[in-house]
N, C-alpha and C positions, 0 to 999 in steps of 0.2 A: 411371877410372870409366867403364860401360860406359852407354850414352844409355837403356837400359830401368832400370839405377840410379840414374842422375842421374836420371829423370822420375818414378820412385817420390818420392826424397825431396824434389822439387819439389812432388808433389802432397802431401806426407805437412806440410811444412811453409806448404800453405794451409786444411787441414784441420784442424790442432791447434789448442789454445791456445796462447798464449803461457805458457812455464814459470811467469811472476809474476802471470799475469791473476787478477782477482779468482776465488775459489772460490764454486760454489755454494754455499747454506746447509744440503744435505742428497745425497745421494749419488741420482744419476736413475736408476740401476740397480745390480742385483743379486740376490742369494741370491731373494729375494721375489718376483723377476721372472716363474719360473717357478712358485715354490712359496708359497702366502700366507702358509699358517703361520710361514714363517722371516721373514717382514718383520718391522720392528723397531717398537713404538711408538712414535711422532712425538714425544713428549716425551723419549725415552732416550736417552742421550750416548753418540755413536758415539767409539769409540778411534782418533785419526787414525795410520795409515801410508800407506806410499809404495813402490812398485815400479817398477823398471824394465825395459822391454822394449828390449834393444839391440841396434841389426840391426848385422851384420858385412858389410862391402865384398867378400865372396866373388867369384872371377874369374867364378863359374857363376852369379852375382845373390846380390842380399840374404837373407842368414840372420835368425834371434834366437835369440838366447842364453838356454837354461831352465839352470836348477840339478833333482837331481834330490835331493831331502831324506832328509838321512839315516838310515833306518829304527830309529838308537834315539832317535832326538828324541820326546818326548811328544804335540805339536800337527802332526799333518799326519805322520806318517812316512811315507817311500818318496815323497810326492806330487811329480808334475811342479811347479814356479814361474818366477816369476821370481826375481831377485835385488830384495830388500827383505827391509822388517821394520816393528815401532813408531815412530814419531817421538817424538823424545827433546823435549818440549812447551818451549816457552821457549828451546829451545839451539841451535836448527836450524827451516830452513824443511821444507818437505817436499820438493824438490827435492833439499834438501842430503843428507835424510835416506835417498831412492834410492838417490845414489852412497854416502854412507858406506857404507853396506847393502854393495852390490854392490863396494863397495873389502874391506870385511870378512869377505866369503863365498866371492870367488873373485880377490879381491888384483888387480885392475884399477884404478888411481889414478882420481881423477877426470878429470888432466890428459889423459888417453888420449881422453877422450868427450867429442864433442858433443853437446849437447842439442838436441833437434828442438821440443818441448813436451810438453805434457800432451791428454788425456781424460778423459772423463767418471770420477769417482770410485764406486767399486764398494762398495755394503755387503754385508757378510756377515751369515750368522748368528748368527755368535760375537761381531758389535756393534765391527766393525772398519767404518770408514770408509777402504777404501785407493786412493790416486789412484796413477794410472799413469803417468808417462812414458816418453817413449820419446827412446834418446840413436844415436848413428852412431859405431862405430869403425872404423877401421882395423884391415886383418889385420897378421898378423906380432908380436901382441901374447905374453908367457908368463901362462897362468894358475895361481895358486896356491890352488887350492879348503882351504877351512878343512874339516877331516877330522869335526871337530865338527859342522857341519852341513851337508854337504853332500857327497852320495856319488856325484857323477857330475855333471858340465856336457855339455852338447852344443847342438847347432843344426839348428832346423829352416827349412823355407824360406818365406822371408816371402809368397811369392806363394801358398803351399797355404793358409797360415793364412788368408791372406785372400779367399779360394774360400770362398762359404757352404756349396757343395757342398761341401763338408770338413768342416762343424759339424753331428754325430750328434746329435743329439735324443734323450735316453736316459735309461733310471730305473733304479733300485738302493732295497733297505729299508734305513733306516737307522736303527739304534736302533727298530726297530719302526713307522717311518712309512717309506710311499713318499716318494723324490725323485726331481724332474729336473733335468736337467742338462744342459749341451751338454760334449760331445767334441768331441774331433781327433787320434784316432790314426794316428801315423806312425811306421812301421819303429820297431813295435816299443817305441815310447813312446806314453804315453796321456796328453792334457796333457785338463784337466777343471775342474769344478769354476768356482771363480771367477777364477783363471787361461782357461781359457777363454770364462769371460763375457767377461771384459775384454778379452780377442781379438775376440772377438763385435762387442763395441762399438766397438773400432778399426776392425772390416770396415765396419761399418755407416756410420761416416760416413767411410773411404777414399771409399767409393763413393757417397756421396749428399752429402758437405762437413759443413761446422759444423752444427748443430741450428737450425733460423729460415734459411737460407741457401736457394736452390734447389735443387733433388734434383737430381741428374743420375739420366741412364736407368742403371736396374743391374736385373740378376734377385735385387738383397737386395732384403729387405721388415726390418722393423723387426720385433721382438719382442712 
């Protein structure tokens, strides 16, 4: 492991939660962040899932691994992700429910992945509550993408992602209303949406620590 590797996941593992730390009672950002109309009433029952962002031991530094969703799927087709889904309520924590997720979509065991922890939980406007983790593998792994839902895996590099200079600020009508949104297009891929929120909020406290913690100096600013 190269010492700009190792010092990534040193600081990546004084920054997270711990995988089991207590959750919060409501998701500190999302969909709403930028746009009001898509925040959710404070009484409404958010759908809890779970994602995972898993950076790969590249000899050239740290990757993460996106799925790219496959365009006859109903919810999100073609969109950049990560690997997740719904948590199966009573059967599974939401940790578990990441890797099942990402064992099911691109055939990576759990045994493969270390978990580093969790962030902040992202709502959407579709009334998904979904928490992020983030796990470490090893290269040299075979991936076995499910043809069902997923039409492409690849890797972008963990240090662009977390360049604010990389997160585009941009809008699109949807359904007849303006939205914003952040990007991060790279070669060719467009990762967006709340996939890139969730990046967002990983950039944010890489560079500034836990939420309540002292800031460190960075050119991010918070949302």
């Amino acid at each position: 492991m190269s010492v700009e590797t190792d010092r990534i996941l040193k600081r990546l593992s004084t920054v997270l939660d711990p995988v089991d730390a207590p959750m919060e009672a409501r998701p500190t950002r999302g969909d709403g962040d930028l746009n009001e109309d898509l925040a959710l009433p404070a009484g409404r029952k958010l759908k809890p899932a779970a994602v995972l962002a898993l950076l790969v031991k590249r000899e050239t530094g740290l990757t993460v691994l996106f799925t790219r969703r496959a365009d006859h799927l109903q919810a999100h087709p073609g969109q950049v992700s990560f690997p997740g889904g719904r948590q199966m309520a009573g059967r599974e924590s939401l940790c578990e429910c990441a890797l099942r997720e990402t064992e099911e979509e691109v055939g990576l065991p759990p045994s493969a992945i270390t978990m580093l922890g969790r962030w902040e939980s992202y709502e959407t406007g579709t009334g998904y509550a979904v928490t992020p983790f983030a796990g470490v593998i090893e290269p040299g792994f075979d991936l076995s993408p499910d043809p069902g839902e997923v039409a492409e895996v690849f890797e972008t590099p963990f240090d662009f992602l977390m360049d604010p200079d990389n997160h585009k600020l941009e809008e699109r009508e949807f359904a007849g209303m303006l939205r914003r949104f952040y990007a991060m297009p790279h070669k060719g891929r467009y990762i967006w949406g709340a996939t890139a929120g969730m990046l967002r909020a990983l950039s944010i406290r890489y560079a500034q620590g836990r939420p309540g913690e002292p800031v460190r100096r960075s050119k991010e600013t918070s949302l």
